[in-house]
C-alpha angles and dihedrals in degrees: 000000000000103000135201122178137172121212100226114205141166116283097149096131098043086044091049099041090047107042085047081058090048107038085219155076098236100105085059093043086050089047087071091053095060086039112202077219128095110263104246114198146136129193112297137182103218114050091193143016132224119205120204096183109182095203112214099042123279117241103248086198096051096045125023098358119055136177110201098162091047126098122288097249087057110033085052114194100305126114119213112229130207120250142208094267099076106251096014112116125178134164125319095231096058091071105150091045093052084061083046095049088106084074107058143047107231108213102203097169102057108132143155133174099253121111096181113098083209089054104027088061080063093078101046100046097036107026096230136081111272120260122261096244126072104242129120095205093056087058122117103253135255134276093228083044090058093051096053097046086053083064093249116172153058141225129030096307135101109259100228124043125174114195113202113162120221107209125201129268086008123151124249111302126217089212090095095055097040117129120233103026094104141054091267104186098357088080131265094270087084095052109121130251093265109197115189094180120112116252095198091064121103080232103050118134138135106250091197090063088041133078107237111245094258097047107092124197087257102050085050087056087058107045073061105059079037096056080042096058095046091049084057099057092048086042094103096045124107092256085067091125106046098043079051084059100038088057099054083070105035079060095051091045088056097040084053081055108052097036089051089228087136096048096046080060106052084037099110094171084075088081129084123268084233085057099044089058102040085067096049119265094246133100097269093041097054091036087060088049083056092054090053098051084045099054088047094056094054105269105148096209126016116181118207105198111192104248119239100248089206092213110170102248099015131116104252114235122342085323103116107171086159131355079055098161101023088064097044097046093045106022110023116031104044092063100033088059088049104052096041097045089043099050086049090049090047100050107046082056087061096042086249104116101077089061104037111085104206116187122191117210157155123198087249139330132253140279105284082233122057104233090031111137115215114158134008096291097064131196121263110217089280101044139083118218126220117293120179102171093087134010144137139263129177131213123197135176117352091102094301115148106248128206092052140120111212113202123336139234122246115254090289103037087243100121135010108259092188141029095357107212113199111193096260098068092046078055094053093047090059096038079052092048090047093051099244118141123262095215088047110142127193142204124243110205090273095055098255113155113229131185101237091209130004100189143119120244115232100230102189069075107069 
């Protein structure tokens, strides 16, 4: 087994000290990026992913999978449209992606066995079922978290960012209590940078990249003689070593401050209006912009979590328990077909697309009948319920072969009826793209080894 393993120790008083200097958890987040642990790797085809979650569960039926000759309760009002790959068909409102399908590979036969959307969210970003306890910090970790914990990454940046808006007067979102978006028991040092701010406000920008108003050039100078001080009076303790390490990265924290590297980043009004349209002028769309200047800049994993939209009346999320197609022919699916076709369009004109892995996902899919009730939440005459047998997910660049259709779903999109794909062998294909090791274990805090990911590629995938 290819193993990696970080040494934890107290560092309570030098934490404390210094976030209380820096208002902020960037020297930790940069910490994973210099990863105490070895660097495990092997060559790989993709250098970054890109994650487009649609949080509440796209309908597979009513997107990538549909159903035209099956009854009307199950085929719903959709029409299926041909694409530019010659007997693939998807849905009629993803228009601009249908002239982009030669450059994914469509999985209609992903399932698992979890109704939950803060469970189910387990599977796709982890690759495992979620534990039976609730607590965040006994989940499986992250992709992105693995990544950073194998040291991936170059340049200034954290090497793992979740963006996941936070738009005003919404209802309670289920984006704070969701399974599998953070480092679980890994530590919290590999969390990702998580931004809640819109992207698509005049106002956005990332506080922790950006000096506060009050902070001047030269009393930042001196929180840093001050952290410095304090480092030199802990200096002979026990914990030598690890405040050593801990202030490699307080000083590069303050260094990413002074010199503005972190805030030219997160700057979207850098790009061009053009740009800026091209990718759609709401929160996902502008959230997906953001990855790609991220992943350019060398950020190894960027998740772009679908914002809850908090309309009085309308389904959150994906989560169409009724308005099902109203919402995914007007709210949904417009966005969603920009900003994906955008980003592929604007990485492959920057060369980037060949090594950026993007995966398109929901958590499940939806209930084969509209009206169908299967789980507590229900499905009101219009809607469609979770449904978590069969769905969809979609691959794109990182070496993926385009122009495909993986597996398939039974008449009603009910079952897979070919190549079944659980969510720990999608896992395993872009932990294979990416170069890590398929036998990698990992240590939890009390030195327990765990197999990151069990699974099987699928290699008609790649």
């Amino acid at each position: 087994m290819i193993t990696s393993q970080t040494n934890q120790s107290r560092r309570d008083i030098i934490q404390a000290g210094s976030l209380g200097l820096l208002g902020m958890s960037l020297p930790r987040l940069l910490q994973s990026q210099a990863a105490a642990s070895e660097t495990v790797s092997l060559p790989g085809k993709a250098k970054a992913v890109i994650l487009l979650f649609m949080w509440g569960g796209p309908g597979h039926q009513d997107t990538w999978d549909l159903k035209p000759d099956a009854p009307a309760e199950v085929r719903g009002e959709f029409n299926p449209i041909s694409t530019n790959v010659p007997g693939i068909q998807i849905c009629e409102h993803f228009p601009q992606l249908a002239q982009r399908t030669d450059k994914l590979a469509i999985i209609r036969s992903m399932t698992h066995s979890d109704v939950n959307h803060t469970t189910a969210t387990h599977y796709l970003l982890t690759g495992k079922a979620p534990p039976p306890v609730n607590d965040l910090r006994k989940d499986w970790p992250s992709i992105g978290s693995v990544l950073s914990h194998l040291g991936r990454g170059n340049g200034p940046l954290p090497p793992f960012v979740s963006m996941r808006p936070k738009i005003e007067n919404t209802v309670p979102r289920f984006v704070e209590q969701s399974h599998g978006q953070f480092a679980g028991w890994l530590g919290p040092t590999w969390d990702p940078l998580t931004i809640d701010a819109d992207p698509s406000k005049p106002g956005y920008r990332v506080g922790d990249f950006t000096l506060q108003d009050q902070l001047s050039q030269t009393r930042l100078g001196k929180r840093q003689s001050l952290l410095s001080q304090l480092e030199a009076k802990l200096s002979r303790s026990d914990e030598a070593g690890s405040l050593g390490t801990m202030s490699k990265h307080y000083n590069r924290a303050f260094e990413l401050l002074a010199s503005g590297a972190g805030q030219a980043a997160f700057d979207l009004t850098q790009e061009s209006d053009d740009m800026r349209d091209r990718y759609g002028r709401n929160p996902h769309g502008q959230s997906v912009l953001q990855a790609r200047r991220l992943v350019e800049r060398g950020v190894p994993l960027v998740t772009c979590f679908w914002p809850n939209e908090g309309i009085k009346n309308v389904s959150v999320y994906w989560d169409t328990h009724r308005r099902n197609f109203i919402d995914h022919k007007e709210r949904l699916m417009p966005p969603a077909d920009q900003a994906f076709s955008a980003l592929l369009d604007d990485l492959e004109d920057r060369g980037l697309l060949d090594e950026t892995l993007i995966l398109w996902t929901g958590e499940f899919g939806r209930t084969p009948k509209v009206g169908q009730r299967n789980s507590n939440a229900g499905a009101g005459a219009d809607g469609r319920d979770h449904w978590p047998n069969c769905f969809t997910s979609v691959l794109a660049g990182g070496g993926i072969k385009g122009g495909q259709v993986y597996g398939s779903s039974d008449p009603q999109a009910a079952w897979p009826a070919s190549n079944p794909v659980n969510p720990v062998d999608l896992t395993a294909t872009i932990y294979h793209q990416l170069g890590v090791p398929s036998n990698l274990e990992l240590h939890d805090h009390l030195g327990r080894p765990f197999m990151i990911c069990p699974g099987n590629v699928i290699s008609e995938l790649v």
